[in-house]
C-alpha positions in Angstrom: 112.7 73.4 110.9 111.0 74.4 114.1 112.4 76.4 116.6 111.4 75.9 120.7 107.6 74.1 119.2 107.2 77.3 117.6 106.8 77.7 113.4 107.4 81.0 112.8 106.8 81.3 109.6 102.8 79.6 110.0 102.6 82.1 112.4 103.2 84.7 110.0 101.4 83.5 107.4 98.3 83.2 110.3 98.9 86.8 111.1 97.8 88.0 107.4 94.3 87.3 108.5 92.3 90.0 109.9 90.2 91.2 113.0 87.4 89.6 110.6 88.8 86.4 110.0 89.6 87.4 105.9 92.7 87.9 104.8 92.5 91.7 103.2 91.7 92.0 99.3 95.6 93.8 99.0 97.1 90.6 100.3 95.9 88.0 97.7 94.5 90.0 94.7 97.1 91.9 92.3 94.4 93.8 90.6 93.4 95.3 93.8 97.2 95.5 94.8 97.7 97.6 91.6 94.8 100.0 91.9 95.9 101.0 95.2 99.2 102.1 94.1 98.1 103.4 90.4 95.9 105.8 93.0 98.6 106.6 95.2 101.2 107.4 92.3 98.4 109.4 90.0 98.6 112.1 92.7 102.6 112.3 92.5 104.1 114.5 90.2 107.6 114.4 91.4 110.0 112.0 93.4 109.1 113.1 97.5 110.3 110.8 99.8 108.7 110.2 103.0 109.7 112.6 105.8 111.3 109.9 107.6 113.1 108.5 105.2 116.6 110.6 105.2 117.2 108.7 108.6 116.5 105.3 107.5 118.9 106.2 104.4 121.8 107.3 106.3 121.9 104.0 108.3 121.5 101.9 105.1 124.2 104.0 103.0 126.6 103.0 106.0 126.3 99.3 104.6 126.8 99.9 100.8 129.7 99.6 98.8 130.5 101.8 95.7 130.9 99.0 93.6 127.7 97.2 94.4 124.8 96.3 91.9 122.0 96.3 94.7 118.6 94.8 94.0 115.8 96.6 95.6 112.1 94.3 96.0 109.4 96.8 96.4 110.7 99.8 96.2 106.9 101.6 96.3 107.6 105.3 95.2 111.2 105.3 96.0 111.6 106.3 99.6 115.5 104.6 99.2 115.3 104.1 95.5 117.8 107.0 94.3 119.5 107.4 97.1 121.0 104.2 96.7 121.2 104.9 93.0 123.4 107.8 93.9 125.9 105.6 96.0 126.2 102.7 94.4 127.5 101.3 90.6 124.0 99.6 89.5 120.3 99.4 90.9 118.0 96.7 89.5 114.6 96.8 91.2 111.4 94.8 90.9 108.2 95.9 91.8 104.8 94.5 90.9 103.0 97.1 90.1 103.2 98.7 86.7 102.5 102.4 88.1 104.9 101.9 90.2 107.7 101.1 87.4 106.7 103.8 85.2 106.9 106.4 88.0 110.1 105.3 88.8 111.6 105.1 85.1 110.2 108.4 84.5 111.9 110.1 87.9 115.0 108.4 86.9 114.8 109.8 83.2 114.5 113.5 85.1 117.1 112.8 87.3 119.7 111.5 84.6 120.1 108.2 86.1 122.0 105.8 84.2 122.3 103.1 86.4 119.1 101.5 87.1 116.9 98.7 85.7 113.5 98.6 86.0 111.5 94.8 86.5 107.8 94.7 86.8 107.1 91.3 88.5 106.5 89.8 91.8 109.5 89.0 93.4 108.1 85.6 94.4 107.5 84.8 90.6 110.5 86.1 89.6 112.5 82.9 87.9 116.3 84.7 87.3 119.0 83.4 88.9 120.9 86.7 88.9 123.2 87.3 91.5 123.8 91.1 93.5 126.3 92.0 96.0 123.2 93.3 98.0 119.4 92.4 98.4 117.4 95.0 100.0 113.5 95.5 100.8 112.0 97.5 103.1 108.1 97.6 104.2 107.4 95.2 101.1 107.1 91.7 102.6 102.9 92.4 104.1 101.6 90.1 100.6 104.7 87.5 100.8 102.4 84.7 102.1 105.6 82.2 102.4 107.8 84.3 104.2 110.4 81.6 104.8 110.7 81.0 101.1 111.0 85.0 100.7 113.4 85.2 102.6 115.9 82.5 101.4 115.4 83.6 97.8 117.0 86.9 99.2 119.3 84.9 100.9 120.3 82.9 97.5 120.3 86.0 95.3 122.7 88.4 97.4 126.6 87.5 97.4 127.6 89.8 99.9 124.6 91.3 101.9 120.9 91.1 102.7 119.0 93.9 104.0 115.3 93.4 105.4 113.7 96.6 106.3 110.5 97.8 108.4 108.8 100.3 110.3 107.9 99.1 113.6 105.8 100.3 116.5 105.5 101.9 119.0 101.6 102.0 118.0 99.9 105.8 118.5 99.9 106.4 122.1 96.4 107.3 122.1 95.3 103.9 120.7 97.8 102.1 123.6 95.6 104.2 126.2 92.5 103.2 124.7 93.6 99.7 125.2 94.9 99.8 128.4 91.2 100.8 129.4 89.6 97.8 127.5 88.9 99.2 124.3 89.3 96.5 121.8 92.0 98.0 118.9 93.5 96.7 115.6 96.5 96.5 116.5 99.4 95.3 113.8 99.9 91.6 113.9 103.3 91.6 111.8 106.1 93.5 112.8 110.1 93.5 112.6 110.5 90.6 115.5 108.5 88.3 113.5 110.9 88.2 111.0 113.6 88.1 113.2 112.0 84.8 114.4 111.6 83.5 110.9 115.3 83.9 110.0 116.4 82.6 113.6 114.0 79.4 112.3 115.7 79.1 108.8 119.4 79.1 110.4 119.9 82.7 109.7 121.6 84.9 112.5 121.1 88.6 111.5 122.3 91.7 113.1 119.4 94.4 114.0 119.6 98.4 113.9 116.8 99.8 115.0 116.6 103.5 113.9 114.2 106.2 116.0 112.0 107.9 114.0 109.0 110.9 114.7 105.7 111.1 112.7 103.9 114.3 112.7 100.2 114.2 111.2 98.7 117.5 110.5 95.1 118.0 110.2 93.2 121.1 108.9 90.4 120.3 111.4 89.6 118.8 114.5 86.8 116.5 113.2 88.9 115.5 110.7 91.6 114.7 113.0 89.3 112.7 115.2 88.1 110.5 112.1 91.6 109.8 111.3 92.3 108.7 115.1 89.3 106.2 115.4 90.0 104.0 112.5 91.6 101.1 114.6 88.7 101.1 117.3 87.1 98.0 116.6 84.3 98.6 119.6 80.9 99.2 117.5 79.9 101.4 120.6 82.0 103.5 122.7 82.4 106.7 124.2 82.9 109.6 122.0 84.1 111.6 125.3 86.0 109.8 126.7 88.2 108.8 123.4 88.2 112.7 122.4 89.3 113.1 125.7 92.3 110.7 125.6 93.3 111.9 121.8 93.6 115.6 123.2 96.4 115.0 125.7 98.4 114.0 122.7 97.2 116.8 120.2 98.5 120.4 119.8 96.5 123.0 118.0 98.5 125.6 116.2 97.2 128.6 113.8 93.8 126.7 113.5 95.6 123.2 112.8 95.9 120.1 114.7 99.1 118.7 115.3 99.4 114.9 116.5 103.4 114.1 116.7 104.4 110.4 118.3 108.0 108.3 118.0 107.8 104.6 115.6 111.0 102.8 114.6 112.6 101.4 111.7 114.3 98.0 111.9 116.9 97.2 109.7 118.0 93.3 109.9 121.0 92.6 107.7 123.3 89.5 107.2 126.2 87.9 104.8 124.8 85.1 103.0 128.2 83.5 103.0 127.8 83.0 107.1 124.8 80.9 106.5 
């Protein structure tokens, strides 16, 4: 199904490809997927979520029941992972990466969690037919190449609810200036409406909370700050000045730190399968 000569879902699937006309190594190789987050976890000792996360969770609590097994895809190093744990009667998640899995079985062995069942596999190769009250993922649909069909297994596996969650721009306001004077910028070419669009394509009407959220990067020097703050500038030559310039009326230094503090969203799109 097409929606006003637009497919959606193509366009998504378009959209993995990069300002170099490759789709990234993350995006179609699970070795490389895996290495990334075996690096990521290696570093984490303890369950921390992400500072933004305690907002995201009190909107998402407000939609679980007590009584709900809830089935989490992707839940990365468990930003929402026991906090739903703590609300609800089970928690089944899948995850694709086996770093991920054992961190998360080995938090919820410290944490005395009884309720929660650990899958490593890809939730597109995943052949159950289980059914939960609730699906949930948030931020883990960037290597679903068939986003339609991702979205409708969701759709099939969840008796009562469906919850699709992402950050969402505003992009640095630095970068947004740099733009605005003709600076060519990688910008993100996936965000929460494009999946709005895919569900409105597939028949699927969902409600939309959008959740304010503040980021505050903290850099121990100014260099480094800069070389953090330059990544997206895709120009192979451009003015050091003038950038540095820009990046400065957004940057506060405090006690020999650098301080760069800018809004983003979270989206949360959520609807009853039994509407559809």
């Amino acid at each position: 199904m097409k929606t006003d000569n637009f497919d959606y879902i193509e366009l998504w699937r378009q959209a993995m490809v990069d300002h170099t006309g490759n789709i990234p190594k993350r995006l179609n190789d699970d070795a490389a997927e895996e290495a990334f987050w075996s690096s990521r976890v290696e570093g984490k000792k303890q369950h921390k979520e992400d500072p933004y996360a305690k907002l995201v969770q009190q909107e998402l609590l407000t939609l679980l029941n007590q009584d709900d097994h809830v089935l989490e895809i992707g839940p990365g190093w468990g930003n929402y992972t026991f906090a739903i744990a703590e609300e609800v009667r089970k928690l089944t998640c899948i995850d694709s990466s086996k770093s991920i899995i054992s961190f998360l079985a080995s938090q919820a062995n410290e944490k005395g969690f009884e309720n929660m069942e650990l899958i490593h596999n890809k939730w597109e190769s995943e052949t159950k037919r289980e059914k939960y009250d609730v699906v949930f993922g948030f931020n883990c649909y960037y290597r679903m190449n068939d986003i339609g069909e991702t979205l409708l297994k969701m759709n099939e596996a969840a008796s009562r609810l469906v919850i699709v969650g992402m950050t969402t721009g505003p992009e640095k306001p630095h970068y947004m200036e740099l733009k605005q004077r003709g600076y060519t910028i990688n910008l993100r070419k996936r965000d929460y409406i494009h999946i709005l669009n895919v569900l409105y394509q597939l028949g699927i009407l969902a409600d939309c909370k959008i959740v304010k959220l503040k980021s505050k990067k903290i850099y121990s020097s100014y260099e480094e700050m800069i070389r953090d703050n330059t990544t997206k500038i895709l120009d192979q030559h451009y003015s050091d000045h003038e950038v540095k310039t820009i990046l400065d009326k957004y940057v506060v230094e405090k006690e020999g730190k650098y301080e760069y503090e800018y809004p983003f969203h979270a989206a949360l799109m959520y609807w009853s399968p039994k509407g559809i």
